[in-house]
C-alpha positions in Angstrom: 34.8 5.2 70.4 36.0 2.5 72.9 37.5 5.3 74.7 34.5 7.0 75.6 32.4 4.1 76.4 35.3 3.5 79.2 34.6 7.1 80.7 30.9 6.6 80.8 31.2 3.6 83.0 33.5 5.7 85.3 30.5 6.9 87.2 28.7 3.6 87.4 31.4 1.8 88.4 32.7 4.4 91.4 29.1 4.6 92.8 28.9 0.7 93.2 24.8 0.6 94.2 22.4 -1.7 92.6 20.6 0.7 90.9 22.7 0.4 87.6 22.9 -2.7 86.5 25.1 -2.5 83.1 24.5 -6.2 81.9 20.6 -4.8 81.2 21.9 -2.4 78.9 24.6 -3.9 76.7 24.0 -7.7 75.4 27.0 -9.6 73.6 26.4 -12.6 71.4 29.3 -15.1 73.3 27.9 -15.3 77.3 31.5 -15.1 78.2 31.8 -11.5 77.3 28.0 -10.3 78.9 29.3 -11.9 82.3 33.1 -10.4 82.4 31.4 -6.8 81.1 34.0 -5.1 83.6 36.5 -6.2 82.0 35.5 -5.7 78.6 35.4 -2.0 79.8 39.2 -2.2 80.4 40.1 -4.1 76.8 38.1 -1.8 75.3 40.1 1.4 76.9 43.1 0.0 76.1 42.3 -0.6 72.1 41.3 2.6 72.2 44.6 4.1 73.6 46.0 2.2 71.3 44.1 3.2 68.2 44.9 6.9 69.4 48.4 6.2 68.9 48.1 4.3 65.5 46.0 7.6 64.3 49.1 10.1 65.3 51.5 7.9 63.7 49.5 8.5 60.7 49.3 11.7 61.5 52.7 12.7 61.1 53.0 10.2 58.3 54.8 7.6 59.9 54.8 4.2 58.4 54.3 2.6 62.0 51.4 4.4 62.3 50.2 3.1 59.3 50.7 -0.3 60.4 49.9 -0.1 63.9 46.6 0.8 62.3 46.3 -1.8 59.5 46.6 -4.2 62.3 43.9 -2.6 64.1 41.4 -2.6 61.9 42.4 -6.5 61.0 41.8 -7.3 64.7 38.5 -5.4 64.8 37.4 -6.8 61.7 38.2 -10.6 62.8 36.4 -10.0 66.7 33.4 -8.4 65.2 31.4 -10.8 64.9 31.7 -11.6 68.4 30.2 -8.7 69.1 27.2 -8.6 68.2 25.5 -6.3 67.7 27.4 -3.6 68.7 30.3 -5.4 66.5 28.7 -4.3 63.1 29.1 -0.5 63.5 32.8 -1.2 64.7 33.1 -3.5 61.9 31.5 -0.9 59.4 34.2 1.6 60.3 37.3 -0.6 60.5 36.5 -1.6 57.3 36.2 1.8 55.8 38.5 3.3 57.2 41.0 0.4 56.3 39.8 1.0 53.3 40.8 4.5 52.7 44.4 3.7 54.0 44.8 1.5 51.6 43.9 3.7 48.8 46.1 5.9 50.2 49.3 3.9 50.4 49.2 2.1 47.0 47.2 4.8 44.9 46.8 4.1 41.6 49.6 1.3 41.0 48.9 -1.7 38.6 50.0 -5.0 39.4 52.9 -6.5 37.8 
């Protein structure tokens, strides 16, 4: 998701005019984030890279995977709200799909 965001901008960004002016288009709830919107677009590329990687480690079934990508969906849960409002469909899916890894990892034991 953050990902492709990134390569939308690409075009924007290499044609530098006024015309596009991406601050009318995307509105964060913390100022600091609307002003430095350029370099959200890099943070944002790099999660995503990095939520690539936590996905193939699960892929293969490799326990970093799994825990690169418990972290992930920690951190997205925690910045969510500074988001706003884009932040709650992020937030919907890290928590589902942190969901489902969890189910999947402990299935059905009690606790002692």
């Amino acid at each position: 998701m953050e990902i492709g965001g990134c390569f939308a901008f690409i075009p924007v960004l290499i044609m530098e005019t006024d015309k596009f002016d991406i601050k009318q288009y995307f509105s964060f709830i913390v100022p600091y984030l609307q002003e430095n919107l350029h370099l959200m677009i890099i943070i944002g590329a790099i999660y995503g890279v990095v939520r690539i990687i936590g996905a193939v480690g699960l892929l293969k079934n490799r326990m970093w995977g799994f825990v690169l990508s418990i972290i992930n969906c920690v951190i997205t849960m925690t910045l969510m709200i500074f988001m706003l409002p884009a932040g709650i469909m992020d937030g919907l899916l890290a928590c589902t799909a942190l969901i489902l890894m969890l189910t999947q990892y402990f299935g059905k034991k009690g606790i002692l």
